[in-house]
PyMOL CGO cylinders between C-alpha atoms (Angstrom):
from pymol import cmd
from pymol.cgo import CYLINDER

trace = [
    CYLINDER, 0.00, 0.00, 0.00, 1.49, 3.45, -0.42, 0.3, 1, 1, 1, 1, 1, 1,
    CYLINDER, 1.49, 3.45, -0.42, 2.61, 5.37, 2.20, 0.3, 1, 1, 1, 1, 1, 1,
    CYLINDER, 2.61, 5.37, 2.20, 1.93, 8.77, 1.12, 0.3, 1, 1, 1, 1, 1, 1,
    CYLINDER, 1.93, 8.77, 1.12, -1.76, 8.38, -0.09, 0.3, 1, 1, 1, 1, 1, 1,
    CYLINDER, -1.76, 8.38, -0.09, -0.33, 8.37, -3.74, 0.3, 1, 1, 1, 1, 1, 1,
    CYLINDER, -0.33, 8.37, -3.74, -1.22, 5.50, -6.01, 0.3, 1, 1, 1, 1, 1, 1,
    CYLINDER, -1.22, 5.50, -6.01, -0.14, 4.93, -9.91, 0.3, 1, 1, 1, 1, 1, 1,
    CYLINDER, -0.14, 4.93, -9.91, -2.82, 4.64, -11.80, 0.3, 1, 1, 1, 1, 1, 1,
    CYLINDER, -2.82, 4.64, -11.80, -2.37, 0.17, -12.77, 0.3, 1, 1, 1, 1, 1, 1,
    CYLINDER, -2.37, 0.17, -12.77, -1.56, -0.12, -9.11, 0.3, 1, 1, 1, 1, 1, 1,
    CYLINDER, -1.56, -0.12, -9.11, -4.43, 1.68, -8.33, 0.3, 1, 1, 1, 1, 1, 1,
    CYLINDER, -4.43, 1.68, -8.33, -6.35, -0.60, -10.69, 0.3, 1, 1, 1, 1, 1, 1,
    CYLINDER, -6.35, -0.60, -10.69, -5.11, -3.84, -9.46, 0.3, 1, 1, 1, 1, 1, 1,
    CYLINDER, -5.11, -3.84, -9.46, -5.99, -2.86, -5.93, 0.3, 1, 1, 1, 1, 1, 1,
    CYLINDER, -5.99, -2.86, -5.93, -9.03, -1.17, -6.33, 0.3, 1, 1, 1, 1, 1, 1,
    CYLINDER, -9.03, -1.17, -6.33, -10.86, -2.61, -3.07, 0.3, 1, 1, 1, 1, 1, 1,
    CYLINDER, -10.86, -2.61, -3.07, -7.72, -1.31, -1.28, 0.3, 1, 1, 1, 1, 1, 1,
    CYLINDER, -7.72, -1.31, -1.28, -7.70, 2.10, -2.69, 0.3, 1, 1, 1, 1, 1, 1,
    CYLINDER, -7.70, 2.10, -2.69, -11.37, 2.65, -1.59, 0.3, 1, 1, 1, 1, 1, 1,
    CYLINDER, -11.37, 2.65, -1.59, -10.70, 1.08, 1.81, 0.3, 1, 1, 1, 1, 1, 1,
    CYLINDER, -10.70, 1.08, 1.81, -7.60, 3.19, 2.60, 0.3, 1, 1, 1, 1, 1, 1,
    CYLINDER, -7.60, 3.19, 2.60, -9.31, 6.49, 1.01, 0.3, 1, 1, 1, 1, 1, 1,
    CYLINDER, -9.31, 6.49, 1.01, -12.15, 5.68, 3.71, 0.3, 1, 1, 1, 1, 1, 1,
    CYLINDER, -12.15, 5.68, 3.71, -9.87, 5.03, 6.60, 0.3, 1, 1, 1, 1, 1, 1,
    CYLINDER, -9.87, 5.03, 6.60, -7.25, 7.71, 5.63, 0.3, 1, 1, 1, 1, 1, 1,
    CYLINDER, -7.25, 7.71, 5.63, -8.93, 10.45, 3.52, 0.3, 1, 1, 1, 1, 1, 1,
    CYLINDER, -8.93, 10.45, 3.52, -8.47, 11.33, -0.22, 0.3, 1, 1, 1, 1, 1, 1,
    CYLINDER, -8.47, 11.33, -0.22, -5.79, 9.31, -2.49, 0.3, 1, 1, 1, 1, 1, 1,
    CYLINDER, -5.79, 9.31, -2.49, -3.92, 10.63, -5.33, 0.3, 1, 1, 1, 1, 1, 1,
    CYLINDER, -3.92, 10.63, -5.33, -4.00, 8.93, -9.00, 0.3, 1, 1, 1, 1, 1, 1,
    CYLINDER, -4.00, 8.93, -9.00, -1.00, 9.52, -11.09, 0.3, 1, 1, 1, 1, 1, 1,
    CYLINDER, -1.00, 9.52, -11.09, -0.70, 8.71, -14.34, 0.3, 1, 1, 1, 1, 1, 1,
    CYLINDER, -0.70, 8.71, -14.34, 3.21, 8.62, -15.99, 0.3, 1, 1, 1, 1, 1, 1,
    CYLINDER, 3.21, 8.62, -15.99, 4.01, 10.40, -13.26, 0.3, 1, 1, 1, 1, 1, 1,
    CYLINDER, 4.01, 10.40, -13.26, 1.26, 13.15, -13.43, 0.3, 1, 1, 1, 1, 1, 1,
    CYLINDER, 1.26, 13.15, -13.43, -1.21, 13.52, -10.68, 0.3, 1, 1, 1, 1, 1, 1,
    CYLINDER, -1.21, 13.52, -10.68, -4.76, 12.95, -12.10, 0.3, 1, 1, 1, 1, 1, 1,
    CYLINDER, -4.76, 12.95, -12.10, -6.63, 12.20, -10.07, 0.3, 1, 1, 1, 1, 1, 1,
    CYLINDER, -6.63, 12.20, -10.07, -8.14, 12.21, -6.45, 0.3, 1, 1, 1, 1, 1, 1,
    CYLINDER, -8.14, 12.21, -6.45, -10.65, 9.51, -4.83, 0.3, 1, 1, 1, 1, 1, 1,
    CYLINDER, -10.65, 9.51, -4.83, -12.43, 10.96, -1.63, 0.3, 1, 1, 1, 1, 1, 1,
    CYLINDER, -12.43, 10.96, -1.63, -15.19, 9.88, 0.57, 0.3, 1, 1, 1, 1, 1, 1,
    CYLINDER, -15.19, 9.88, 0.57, -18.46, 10.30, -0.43, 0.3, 1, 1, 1, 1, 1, 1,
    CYLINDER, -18.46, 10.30, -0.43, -19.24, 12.46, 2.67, 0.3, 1, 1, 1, 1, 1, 1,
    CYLINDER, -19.24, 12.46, 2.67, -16.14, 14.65, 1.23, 0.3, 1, 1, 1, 1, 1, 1,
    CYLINDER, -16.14, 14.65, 1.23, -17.66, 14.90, -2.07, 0.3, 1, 1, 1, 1, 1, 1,
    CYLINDER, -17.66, 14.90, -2.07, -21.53, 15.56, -0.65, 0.3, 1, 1, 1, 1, 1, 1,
    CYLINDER, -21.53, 15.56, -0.65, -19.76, 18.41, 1.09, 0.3, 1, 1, 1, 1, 1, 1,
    CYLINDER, -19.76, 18.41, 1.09, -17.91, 19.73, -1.64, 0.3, 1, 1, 1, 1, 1, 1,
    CYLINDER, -17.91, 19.73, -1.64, -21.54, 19.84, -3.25, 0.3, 1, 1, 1, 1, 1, 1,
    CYLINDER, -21.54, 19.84, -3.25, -23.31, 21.89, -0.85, 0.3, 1, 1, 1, 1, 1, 1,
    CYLINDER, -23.31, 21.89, -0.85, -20.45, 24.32, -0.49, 0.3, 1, 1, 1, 1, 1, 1,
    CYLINDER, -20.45, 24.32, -0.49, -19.87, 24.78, -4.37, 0.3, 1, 1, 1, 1, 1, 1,
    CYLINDER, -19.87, 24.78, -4.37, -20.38, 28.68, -5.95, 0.3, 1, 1, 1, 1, 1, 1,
    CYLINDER, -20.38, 28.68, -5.95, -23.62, 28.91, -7.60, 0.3, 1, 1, 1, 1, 1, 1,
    CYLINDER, -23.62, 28.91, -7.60, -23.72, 28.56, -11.12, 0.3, 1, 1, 1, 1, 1, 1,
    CYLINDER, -23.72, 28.56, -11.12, -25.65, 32.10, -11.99, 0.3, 1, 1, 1, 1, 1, 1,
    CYLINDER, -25.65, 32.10, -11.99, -25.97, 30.85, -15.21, 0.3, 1, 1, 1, 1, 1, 1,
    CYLINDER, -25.97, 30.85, -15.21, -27.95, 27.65, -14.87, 0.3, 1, 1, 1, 1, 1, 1,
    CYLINDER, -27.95, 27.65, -14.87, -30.21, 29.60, -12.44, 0.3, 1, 1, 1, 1, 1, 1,
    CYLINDER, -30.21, 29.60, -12.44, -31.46, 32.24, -15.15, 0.3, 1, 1, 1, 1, 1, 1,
    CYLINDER, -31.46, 32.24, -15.15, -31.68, 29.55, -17.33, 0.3, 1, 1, 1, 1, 1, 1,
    CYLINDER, -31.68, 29.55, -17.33, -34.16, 27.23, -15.53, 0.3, 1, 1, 1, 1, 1, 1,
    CYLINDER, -34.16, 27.23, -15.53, -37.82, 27.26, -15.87, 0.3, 1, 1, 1, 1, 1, 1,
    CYLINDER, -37.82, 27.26, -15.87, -39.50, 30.42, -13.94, 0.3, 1, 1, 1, 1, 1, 1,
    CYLINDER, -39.50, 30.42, -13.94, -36.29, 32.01, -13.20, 0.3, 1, 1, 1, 1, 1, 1,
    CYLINDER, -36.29, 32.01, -13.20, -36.92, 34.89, -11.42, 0.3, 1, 1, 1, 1, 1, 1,
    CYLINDER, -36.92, 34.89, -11.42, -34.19, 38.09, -12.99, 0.3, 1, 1, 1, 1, 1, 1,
    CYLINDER, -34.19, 38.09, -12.99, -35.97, 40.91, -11.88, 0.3, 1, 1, 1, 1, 1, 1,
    CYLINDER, -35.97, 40.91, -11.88, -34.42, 40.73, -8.41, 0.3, 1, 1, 1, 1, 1, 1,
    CYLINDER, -34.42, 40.73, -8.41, -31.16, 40.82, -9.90, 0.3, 1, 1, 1, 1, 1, 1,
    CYLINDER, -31.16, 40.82, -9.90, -30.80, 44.34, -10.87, 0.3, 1, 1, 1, 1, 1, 1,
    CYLINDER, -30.80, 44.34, -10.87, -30.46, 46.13, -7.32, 0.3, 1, 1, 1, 1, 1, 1,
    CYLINDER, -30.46, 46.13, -7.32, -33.11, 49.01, -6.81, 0.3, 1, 1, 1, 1, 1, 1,
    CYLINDER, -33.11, 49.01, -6.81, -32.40, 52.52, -7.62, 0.3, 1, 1, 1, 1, 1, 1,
    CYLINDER, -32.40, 52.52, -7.62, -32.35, 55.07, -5.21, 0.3, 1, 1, 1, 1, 1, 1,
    CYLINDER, -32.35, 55.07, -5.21, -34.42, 58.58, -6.00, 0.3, 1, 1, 1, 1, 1, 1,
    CYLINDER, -34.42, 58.58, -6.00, -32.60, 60.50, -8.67, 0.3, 1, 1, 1, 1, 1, 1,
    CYLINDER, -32.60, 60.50, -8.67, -30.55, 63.60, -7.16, 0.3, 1, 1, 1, 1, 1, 1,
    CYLINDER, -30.55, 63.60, -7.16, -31.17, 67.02, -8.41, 0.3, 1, 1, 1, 1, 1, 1,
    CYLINDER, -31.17, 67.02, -8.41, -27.72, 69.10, -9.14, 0.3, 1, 1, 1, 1, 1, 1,
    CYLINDER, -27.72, 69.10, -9.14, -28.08, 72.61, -8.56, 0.3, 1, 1, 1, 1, 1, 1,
    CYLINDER, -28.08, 72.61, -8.56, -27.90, 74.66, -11.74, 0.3, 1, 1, 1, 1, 1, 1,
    CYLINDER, -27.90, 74.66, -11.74, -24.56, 76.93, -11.98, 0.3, 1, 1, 1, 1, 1, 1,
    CYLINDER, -24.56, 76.93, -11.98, -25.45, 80.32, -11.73, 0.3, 1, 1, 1, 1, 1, 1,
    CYLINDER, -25.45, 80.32, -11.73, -24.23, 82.78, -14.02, 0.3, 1, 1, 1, 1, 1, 1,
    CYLINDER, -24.23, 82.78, -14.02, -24.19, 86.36, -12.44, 0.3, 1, 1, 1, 1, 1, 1,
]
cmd.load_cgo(trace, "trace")
C-alpha cells in the first residue's frame, strides 16, 4: 500500500478494493498517471460536502424554468437634483 496516499494509476487498478478502503480510513488518495497527478478519490461524505459548499452557477439559475431576474438588478435610489450653476 502506499505510504503517502499516492497511487499509480495500474496499481491503483489492481488494488481497487484497497484504494477505496484506505481512502475511507485515511482520507483522499492521489492517482497519477506517468508520473502526473490525475486524479483524487475521496469519501463520499467529502464529495456531498464539496456539493453543498460549491459557488452557484448564476448561469444555470437564469436559465431554468421560472427564473426569477428581476431581483437581480439592485433598486435605484431617488434621482438627485444638481443645482444649476449660476451665471451672475
Amino acid at each position: 500500500m502506499p505510504t503517502n496516499g499516492t497511487w499509480q494509476v495500474q496499481e491503483a487498478k489492481a488494488r481497487f478494493s484497497e484504494l477505496i478502503a484506505t481512502t475511507i480510513t485515511e482520507g483522499p488518495q492521489i492517482v497519477t498517471r506517468r508520473g502526473v497527478e490525475t486524479a483524487v478519490v475521496i469519501p463520499i461524505e467529502h464529495w456531498r460536502r464539496l456539493e453543498r459548499n460549491a459557488p452557484l452557477d448564476r448561469k444555470a439559475v437564469l436559465l431554468e424554468p421560472g427564473a426569477r431576474t428581476e431581483q437581480l438588478t439592485p433598486p435605484r435610489g431617488s434621482p438627485r437634483m444638481r443645482p444649476l450653476p449660476r451665471f451672475d
